[in-house]
C-alpha positions as CSV (number, residue, x, y, z in Angstrom):
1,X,-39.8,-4.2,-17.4
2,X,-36.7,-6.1,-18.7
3,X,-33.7,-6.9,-17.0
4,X,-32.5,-4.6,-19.5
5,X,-34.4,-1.1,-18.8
6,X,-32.4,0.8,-16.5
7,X,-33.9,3.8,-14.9
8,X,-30.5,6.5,-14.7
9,X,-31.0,9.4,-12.0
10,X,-29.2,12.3,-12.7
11,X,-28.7,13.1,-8.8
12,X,-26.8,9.8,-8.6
13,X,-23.7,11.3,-10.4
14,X,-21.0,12.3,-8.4
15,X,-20.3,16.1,-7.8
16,X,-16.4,17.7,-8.4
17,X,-16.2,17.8,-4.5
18,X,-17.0,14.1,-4.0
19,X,-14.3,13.3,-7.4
20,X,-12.3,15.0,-5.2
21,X,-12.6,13.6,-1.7
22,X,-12.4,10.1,-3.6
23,X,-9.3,10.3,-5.2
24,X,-8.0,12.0,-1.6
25,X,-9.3,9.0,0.1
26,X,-7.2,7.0,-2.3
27,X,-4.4,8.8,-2.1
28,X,-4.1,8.6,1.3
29,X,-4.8,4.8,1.2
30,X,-1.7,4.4,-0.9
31,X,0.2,6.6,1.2
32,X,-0.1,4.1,4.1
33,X,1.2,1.3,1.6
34,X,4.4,3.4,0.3
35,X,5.4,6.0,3.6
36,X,2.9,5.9,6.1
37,X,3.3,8.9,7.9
38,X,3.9,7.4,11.3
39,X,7.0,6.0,9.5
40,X,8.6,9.2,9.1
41,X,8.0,11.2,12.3
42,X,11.4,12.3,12.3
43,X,13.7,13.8,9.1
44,X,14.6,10.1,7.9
45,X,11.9,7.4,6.8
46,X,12.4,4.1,8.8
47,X,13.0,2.0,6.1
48,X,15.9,4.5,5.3
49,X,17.7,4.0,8.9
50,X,16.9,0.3,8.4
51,X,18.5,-0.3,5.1
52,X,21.5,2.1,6.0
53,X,22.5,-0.3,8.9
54,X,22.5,-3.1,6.6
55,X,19.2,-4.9,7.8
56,X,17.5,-3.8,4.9
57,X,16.8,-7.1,3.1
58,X,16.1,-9.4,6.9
59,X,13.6,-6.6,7.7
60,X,11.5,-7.1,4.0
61,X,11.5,-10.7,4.4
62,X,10.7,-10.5,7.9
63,X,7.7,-7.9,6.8
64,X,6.3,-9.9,3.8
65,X,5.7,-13.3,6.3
66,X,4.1,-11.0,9.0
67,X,1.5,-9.5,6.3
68,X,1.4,-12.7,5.0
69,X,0.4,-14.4,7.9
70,X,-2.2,-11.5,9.2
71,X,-3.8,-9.7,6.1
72,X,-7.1,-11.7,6.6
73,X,-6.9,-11.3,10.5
74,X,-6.7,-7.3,10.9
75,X,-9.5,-5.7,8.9
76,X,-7.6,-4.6,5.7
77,X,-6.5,-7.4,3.8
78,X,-6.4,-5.2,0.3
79,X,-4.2,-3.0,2.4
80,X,-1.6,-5.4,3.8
81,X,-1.6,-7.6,0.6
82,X,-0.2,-4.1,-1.2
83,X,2.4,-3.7,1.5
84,X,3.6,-7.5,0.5
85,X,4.1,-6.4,-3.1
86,X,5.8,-3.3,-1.8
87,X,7.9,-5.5,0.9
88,X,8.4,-8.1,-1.9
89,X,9.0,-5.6,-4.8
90,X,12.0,-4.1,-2.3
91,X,13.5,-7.6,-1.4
92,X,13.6,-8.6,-5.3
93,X,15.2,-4.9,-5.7
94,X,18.3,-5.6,-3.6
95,X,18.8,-9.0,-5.8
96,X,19.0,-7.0,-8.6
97,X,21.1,-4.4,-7.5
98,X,23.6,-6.6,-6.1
99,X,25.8,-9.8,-6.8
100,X,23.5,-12.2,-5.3
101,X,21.6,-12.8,-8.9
């Protein structure tokens, strides 16, 4: 047998209800990148009382060295290196939005 000659076994394709439960799984994972749900226990997302008081922009900074400094340390470094884009993407959005360009 060649490295080429592949033996495919119909049982290893994935049924509708594991599609399913995948892209629920990923769902979810992205949900604890973009509004966690422990973020939003009450009627207002943290981030949204944060920003409101004006601390918006110390709090993203703040947030992007933390991740920075622990994504290899916690168990989920894909995880926290998508909440530094997010943090990141958020920071570069208040430059943009403002006069500080």
């Amino acid at each position: 047998m060649s490295n080429y000659d592949y033996k495919y076994e119909y049982s290893s394709i994935p049924s509708s209800e594991d599609m399913m439960k995948a892209l629920e799984r990923l769902e979810t994972q992205k949900e604890m990148v973009n509004h966690p749900k422990h973020y939003n226990v009450g009627q207002l997302e943290a981030i949204t009382v944060i920003e409101d008081q004006g601390l918006g922009e110390a709090f993203c900074a703040s947030n992007v060295l933390k991740y920075i400094m622990r994504y290899k340390h916690k168990g989920t470094p894909l995880e926290d290196l998508k909440k530094i884009k997010w943090y990141t993407e958020r920071l570069i959005s208040y430059y943009e939005n403002s006069n500080k360009k």
